[in-house]
N, C-alpha and C positions, 0 to 999 in steps of 0.2 A: 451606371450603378454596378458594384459589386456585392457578391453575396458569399459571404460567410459563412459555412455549415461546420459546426462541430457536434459531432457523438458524442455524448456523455456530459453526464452536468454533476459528478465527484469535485472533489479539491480542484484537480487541472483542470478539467472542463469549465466548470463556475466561475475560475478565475481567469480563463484562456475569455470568455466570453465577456465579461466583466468590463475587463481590461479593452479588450477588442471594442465594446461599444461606446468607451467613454473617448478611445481615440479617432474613431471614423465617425464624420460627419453622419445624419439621417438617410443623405441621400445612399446610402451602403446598408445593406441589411446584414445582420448578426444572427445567426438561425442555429437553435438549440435544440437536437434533440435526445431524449433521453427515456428508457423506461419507466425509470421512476419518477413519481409526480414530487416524491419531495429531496429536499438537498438534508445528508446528514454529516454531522462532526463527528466522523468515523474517532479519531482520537480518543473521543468521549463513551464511546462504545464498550470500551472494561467498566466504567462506573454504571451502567445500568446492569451490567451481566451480573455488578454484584452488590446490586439492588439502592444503590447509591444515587441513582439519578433515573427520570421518570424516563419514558422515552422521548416525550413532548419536546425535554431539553434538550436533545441532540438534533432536531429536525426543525424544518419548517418548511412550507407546499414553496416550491417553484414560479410555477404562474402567475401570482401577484407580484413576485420580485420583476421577473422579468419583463413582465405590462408595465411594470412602471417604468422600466428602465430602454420598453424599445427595443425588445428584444424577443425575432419571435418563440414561441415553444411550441414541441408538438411532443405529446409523451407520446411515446411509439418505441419499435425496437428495431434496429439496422442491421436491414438481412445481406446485402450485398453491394460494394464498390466496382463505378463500374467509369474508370477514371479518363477513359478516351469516348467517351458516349457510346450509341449506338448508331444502327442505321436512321434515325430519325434527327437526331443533334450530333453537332460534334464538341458539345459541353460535358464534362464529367460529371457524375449523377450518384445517387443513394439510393440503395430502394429499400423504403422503410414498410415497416407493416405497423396498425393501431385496430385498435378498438374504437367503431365507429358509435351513434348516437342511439343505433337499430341493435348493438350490441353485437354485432359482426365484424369479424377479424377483415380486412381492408388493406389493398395496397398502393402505396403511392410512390412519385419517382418526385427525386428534390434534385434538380441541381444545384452548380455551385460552381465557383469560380476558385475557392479556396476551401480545402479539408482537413481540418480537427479531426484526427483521431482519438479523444481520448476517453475510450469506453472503461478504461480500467482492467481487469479481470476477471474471468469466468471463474469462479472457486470451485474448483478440482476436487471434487469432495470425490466423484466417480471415481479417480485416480488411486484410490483407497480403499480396497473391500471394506464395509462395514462402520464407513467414515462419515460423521453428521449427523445434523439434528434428525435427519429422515433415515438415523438408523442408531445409533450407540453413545455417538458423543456428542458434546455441544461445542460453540462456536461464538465469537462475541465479533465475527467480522462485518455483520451488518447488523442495523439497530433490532429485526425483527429478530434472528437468529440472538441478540442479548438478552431480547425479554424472554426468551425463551429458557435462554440459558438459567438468568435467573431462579426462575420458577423450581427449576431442577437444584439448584444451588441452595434453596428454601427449605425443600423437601432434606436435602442430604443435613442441612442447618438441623431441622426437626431432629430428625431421627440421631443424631449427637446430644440433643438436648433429654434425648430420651436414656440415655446411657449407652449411645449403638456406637462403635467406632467407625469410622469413614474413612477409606482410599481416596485420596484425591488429587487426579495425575492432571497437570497443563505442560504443552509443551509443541511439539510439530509432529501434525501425521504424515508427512509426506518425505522419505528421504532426500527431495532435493526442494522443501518449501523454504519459504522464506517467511517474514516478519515475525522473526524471533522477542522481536521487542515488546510487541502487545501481550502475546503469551508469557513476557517475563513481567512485565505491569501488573497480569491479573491476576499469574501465581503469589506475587507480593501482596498485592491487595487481597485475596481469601485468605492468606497466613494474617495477614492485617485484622482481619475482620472475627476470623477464627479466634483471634486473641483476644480482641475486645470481650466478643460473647463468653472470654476464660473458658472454651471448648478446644484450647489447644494438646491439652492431655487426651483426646479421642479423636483428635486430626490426626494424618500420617499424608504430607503431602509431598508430592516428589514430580518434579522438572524431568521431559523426555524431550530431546533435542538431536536435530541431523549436526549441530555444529561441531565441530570440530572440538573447540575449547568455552566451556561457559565463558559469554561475555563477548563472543566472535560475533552476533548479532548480523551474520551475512555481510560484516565488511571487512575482515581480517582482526577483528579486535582493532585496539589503539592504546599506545599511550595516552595518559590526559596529568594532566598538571592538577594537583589536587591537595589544599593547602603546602604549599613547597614543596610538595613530595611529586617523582612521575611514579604515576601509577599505573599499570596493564588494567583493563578492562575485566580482564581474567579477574584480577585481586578484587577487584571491585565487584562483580558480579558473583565470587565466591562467600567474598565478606556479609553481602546482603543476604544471601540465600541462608548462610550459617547462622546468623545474626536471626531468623526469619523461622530457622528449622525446617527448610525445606533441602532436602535430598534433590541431587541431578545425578543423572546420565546423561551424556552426550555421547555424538558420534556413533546415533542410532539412527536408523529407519526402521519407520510404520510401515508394516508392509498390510497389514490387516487388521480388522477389529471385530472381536467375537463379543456377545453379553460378557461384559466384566473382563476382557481379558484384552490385553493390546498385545498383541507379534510385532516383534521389529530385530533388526540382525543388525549387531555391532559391525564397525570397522576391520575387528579382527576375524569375523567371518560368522561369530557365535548367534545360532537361532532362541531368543530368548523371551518370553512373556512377562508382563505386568497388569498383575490385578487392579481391578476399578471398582469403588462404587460409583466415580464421578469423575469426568475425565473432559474437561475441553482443550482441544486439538486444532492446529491452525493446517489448513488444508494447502494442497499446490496450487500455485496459480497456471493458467493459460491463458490464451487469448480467445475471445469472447467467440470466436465461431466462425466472424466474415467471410465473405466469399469475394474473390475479386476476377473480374471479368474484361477482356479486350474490346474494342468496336465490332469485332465480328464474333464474341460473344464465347470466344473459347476461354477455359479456365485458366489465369494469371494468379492463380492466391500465393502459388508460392514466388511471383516473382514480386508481388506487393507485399508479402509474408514471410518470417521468417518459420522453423518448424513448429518452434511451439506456440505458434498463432499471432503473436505480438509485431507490431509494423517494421517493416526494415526503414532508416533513418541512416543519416549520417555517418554512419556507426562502422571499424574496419572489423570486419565477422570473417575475416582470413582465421582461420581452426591455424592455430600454433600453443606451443605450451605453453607455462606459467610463468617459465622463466623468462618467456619473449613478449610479456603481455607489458602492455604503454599504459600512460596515461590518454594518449593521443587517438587511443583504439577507441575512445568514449564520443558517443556524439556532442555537437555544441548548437547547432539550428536546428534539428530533428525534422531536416527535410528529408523525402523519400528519393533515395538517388534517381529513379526509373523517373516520378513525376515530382515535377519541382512544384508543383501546386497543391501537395499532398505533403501532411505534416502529422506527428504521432508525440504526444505528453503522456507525462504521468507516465501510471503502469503498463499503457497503450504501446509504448514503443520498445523497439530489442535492443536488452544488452548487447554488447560483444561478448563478453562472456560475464562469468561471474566475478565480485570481487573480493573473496575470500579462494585462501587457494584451495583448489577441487580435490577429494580425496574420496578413492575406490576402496572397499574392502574386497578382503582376500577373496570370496567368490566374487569379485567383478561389478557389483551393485555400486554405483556412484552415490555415497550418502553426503554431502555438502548443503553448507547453506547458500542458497540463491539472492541476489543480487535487489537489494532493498530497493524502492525508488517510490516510497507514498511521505505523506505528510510535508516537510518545507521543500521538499526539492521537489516535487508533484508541482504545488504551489509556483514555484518559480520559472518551471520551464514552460508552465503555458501562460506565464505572464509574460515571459519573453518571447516566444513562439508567437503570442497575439501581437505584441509590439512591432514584429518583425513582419508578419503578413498584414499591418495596417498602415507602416511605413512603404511598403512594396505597391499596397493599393492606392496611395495617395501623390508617392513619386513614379510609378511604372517602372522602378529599376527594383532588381533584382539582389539588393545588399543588402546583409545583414550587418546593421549596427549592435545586433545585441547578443548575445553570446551565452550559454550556461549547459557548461562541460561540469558535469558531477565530479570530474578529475579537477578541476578548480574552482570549486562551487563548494564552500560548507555550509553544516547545519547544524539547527539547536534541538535538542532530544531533551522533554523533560519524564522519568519512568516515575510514574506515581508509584509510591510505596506504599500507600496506606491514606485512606480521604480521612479527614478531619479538620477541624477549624482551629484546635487550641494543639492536635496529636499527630497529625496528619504530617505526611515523609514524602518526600521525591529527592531523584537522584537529575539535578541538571547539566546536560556534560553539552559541548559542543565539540566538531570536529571538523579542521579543516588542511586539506580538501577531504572528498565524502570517499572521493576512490587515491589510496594512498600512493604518490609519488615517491618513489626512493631513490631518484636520482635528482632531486633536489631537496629531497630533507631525507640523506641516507642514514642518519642514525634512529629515527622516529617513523620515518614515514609521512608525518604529517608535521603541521607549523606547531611547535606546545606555544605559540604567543594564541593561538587562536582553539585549540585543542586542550579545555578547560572540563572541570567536574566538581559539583559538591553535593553533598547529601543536607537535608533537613529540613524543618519546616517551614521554608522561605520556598524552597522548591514546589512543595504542596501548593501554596500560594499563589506562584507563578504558573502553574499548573492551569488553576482554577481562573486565574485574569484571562489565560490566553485563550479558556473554552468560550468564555463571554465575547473575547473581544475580536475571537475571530467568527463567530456567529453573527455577532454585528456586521461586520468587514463582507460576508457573505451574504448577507439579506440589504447590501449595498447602501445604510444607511449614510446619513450627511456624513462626505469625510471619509469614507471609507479609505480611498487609495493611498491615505496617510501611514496606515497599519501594515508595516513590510507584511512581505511572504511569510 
């Protein structure tokens, strides 16, 4: 018997798991664990922040999924990898901690034959003077942090309704965060909603962003083919915003958040402020904390870790410039060089570097967007990751038949513009590959056969099919492995 442990039960985790038990026999065990007791559709997370969807919709508990499925759970949290055992085993282990029955924090040692990494992100709110629900701004990065959001978003609703005018800034608190994309969804959706309630004459809403160029989205921008026309990202994320009446800045860092007031320092060096009545902010990522340790118990994190905490993989993290970066540098198995029995999905595992190129302003602050990797490519690489450590467990040989390099790997993005049934916008684009090759598509960047975009209410639509039918797909109903990534 082999045993399977993966951290984290997000997109990559729930689907690394998923996938992993429907391929190994009973007699292998699939062992999941996670803080949290329920699994949510992070995607879905702009429409409750702005009061469009309950939270109920975006979630549902873990544990009955996976009792049905054979799958064990423990909600707990993963203090430390400890990948050569110790003096008592020379199996590799986890040691998790939970809340026990007596209501006592509790420790327990899991081994394991094969390791999932994929806890996700620590949200780097700390990385931010005055960043977060537990201080200035809000956040729709998890479903508790939406309803919260909400509630603030109601108030600020109110007091418009009153004759009060409102600031209302989304965008990145972090000069080198990333997921520019959700923060541009829910700027769209409150200009959306603003408009509806005809409160857009006392809205003033405006976009703060580390990117480079609206529309850069953490991957260089793109071409996309859009009705016969190529269109830059750029045009497209300016036309929505104008279209929308919201104001950007780009090629800012947060460096701080006072009551009402955001600090951040442009590219060209300028220390400049923006007022708030209402402000959500998408924070830095890191990696969740782990600790990793040898058989005699001395500290290894940085040889199982890269700096900013996320797993070292496959991945060539030779430090060279922008001009000398591959496609090649991206991993494709997301094994961990040191242990081949050790694997990192999703947001778990390290770039090489980023995919948009890097840009310092003139005091030396590196403000760039950071290197996406949630939503379909999340999804993908722990379906293939579990593929690949189920074919390993069931041949004993060590080959990987399956393969997903973000550098040839695309994906379908669809940015909600605005919810409704008969009014309701999204912009649907896909892009492939995700990390742009220019020495085989040197005019583009990318394939425009496969590197597509349209706006309108078909998008909305699609929007709305893939929250249902990827909820389905995740709570493992009949059928489920039907429904790609």
């Amino acid at each position: 018997m082999a045993r399977l442990l993966i951290l984290g039960a997000g997109i990559s985790g729930h689907t690394a798991a998923l996938s992993a038990r429907r391929k190994l026999g009973k007699e292998h065990e699939v062992v999941v664990v996670s803080p949290n007791a329920y699994y949510q559709w992070v995607p879905s997370n702009i429409w409750v922040g702005i009061g469009l969807m309950k939270v109920k919709q975006v979630i549902f508990e873990l544990a009955p999924v996976y009792k049905k499925n054979h799958i064990v759970f423990k909600q707990a949290l993963a203090l430390s990898i400890h990948p050569e055992g110790n003096a008592e085993t020379d199996k590799g282990f986890v040691k998790i901690r939970y809340v026990s029955e007596d209501r006592k924090d509790r420790e327990e040692i899991l081994e394991y034959d094969y390791l999932i990494n994929a806890t996700g992100p620590k949200l780097n709110f700390g990385a931010t003077e005055g960043l977060g629900p537990e201080f200035y701004t809000d956040s729709v990065c998890t479903y508790q942090h939406a309803a919260l959001t909400w509630e603030h978003l109601q108030a600020c609703f109110a007091k418009m309704e009153k004759g009060e005018r409102q600031r209302i800034v989304v965008g990145t608190g972090h000069p080198l965060a990333t997921c520019q994309g959700a923060a541009f969804e829910f700027a769209l959706n409150i200009a959306f909603e603003v408009a509806r309630r005809k409160l857009d004459h006392l809205a003033e809403i405006s976009w703060i962003s580390n990117e480079y160029e609206l529309g850069d989205f953490g991957m260089g921008g793109a071409f996309i083919k859009r009705s016969g026309y190529i269109t830059p990202t750029k045009i497209l994320a300016e036309s929505l915003f104008t279209e929308y009446g919201i104001t950007w800045t780009v090629g800012a860092g947060v460096k701080k958040i006072e009551p009402g007031i955001i600090h951040y320092e442009t590219l060209a060096g300028e220390e400049l402020t923006k007022e708030f009545d209402f402000a959500m902010l998408i924070p830095g990522f890191a990696g969740v904390g782990l600790k990793a340790y040898n058989k005699s118990g001395d500290d290894i994190t940085t040889v199982l870790f890269a700096a900013n905490g996320f797993l070292k993989v496959d991945a060539d993290y030779t430090l060279k410039p922008y001009s000398e970066w591959k496609p090649s540098d991206w991993p494709s198995i997301y094994e961990n060089p040191t242990y081949n029995n050790v694997f990192a999905t999703g947001i778990a595992f390290a770039p090489p570097h980023a995919i948009s190129k890097p840009m310092v302003s003139t005091k030396g602050t590196a403000i760039s967007a950071t290197a996406p990797r949630t939503g379909m490519p999340s999804g993908v690489i722990g379906k293939v990751v579990a593929e690949n450590i189920a074919d390993r467990i069931k041949t004993g040989r060590r080959e990987y038949k399956h393969k997903a390099s973000m550098a040839r790997m695309g994906a379908a993005c669809v940015i909600s513009a605005g919810f409704g049934i008969k009014k309701g916008k999204a912009a649907s684009m896909t892009v492939f590959p995700i990390v742009p090759d220019w020495e085989k598509y040197p005019k583009w960047g990318r394939n425009l056969r496969y590197t597509l975009g349209e706006i309108g209410l078909a998008g909305h639509w699609f929007k709305l099919i893939m929250h249902y039918m990827f909820l389905y797909k995740a709570k493992a109903n009949p059928f489920w492995w039907l429904i790609p990534e």
